[in-house]
N, C-alpha and C positions, 0 to 999 in steps of 0.2 A: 593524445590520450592521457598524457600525465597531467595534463590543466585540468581532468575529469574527476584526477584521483582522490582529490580531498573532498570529493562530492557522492564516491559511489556507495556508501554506507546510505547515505542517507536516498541515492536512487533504486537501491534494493529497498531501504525501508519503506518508499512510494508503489515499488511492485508490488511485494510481497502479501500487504493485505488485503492490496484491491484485487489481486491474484484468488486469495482465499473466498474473499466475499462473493465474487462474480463466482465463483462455481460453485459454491454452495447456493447460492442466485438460481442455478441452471438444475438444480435437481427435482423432483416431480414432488418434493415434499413440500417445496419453497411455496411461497405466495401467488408468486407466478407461474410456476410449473415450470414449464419447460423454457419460456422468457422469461429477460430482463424486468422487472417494473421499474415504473421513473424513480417510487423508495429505493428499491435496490442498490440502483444508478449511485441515487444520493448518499447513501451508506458508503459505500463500496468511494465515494469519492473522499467522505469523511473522513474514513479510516485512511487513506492512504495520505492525505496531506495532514494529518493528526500525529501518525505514525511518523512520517518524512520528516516533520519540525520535532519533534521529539529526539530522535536520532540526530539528528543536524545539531540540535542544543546542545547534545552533551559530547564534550570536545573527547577525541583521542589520546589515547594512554601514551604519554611523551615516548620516544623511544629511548631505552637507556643507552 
């Protein structure tokens, strides 16, 4: 588990918006309604490997 830990920031930043995307995805407002469409899909994959390297780039506050 501790080989993970200089990785979990940036595995929550991978959840986090695909998380967000896919269920606003699933609401009856969406495009799709109550599915996925293949946009959605690719949005929702965007955001999350966008977000992931973003987070990943910007290094940790040294510990003092």
């Amino acid at each position: 588990m501790n080989a993970l830990a200089p990785y979990f920031k940036a595995i929550v930043g991978f959840i986090a918006p695909g998380a967000v995307v896919l269920t606003s995805a699933v609401t009856e407002g969406s495009a799709g309604g109550v599915a996925v469409t293949p946009g959605e899909v690719i949005t929702a994959l965007c955001a999350t490997v966008i977000t992931a390297a973003a987070v990943y780039a910007v290094p940790n506050k040294p510990s003092a």
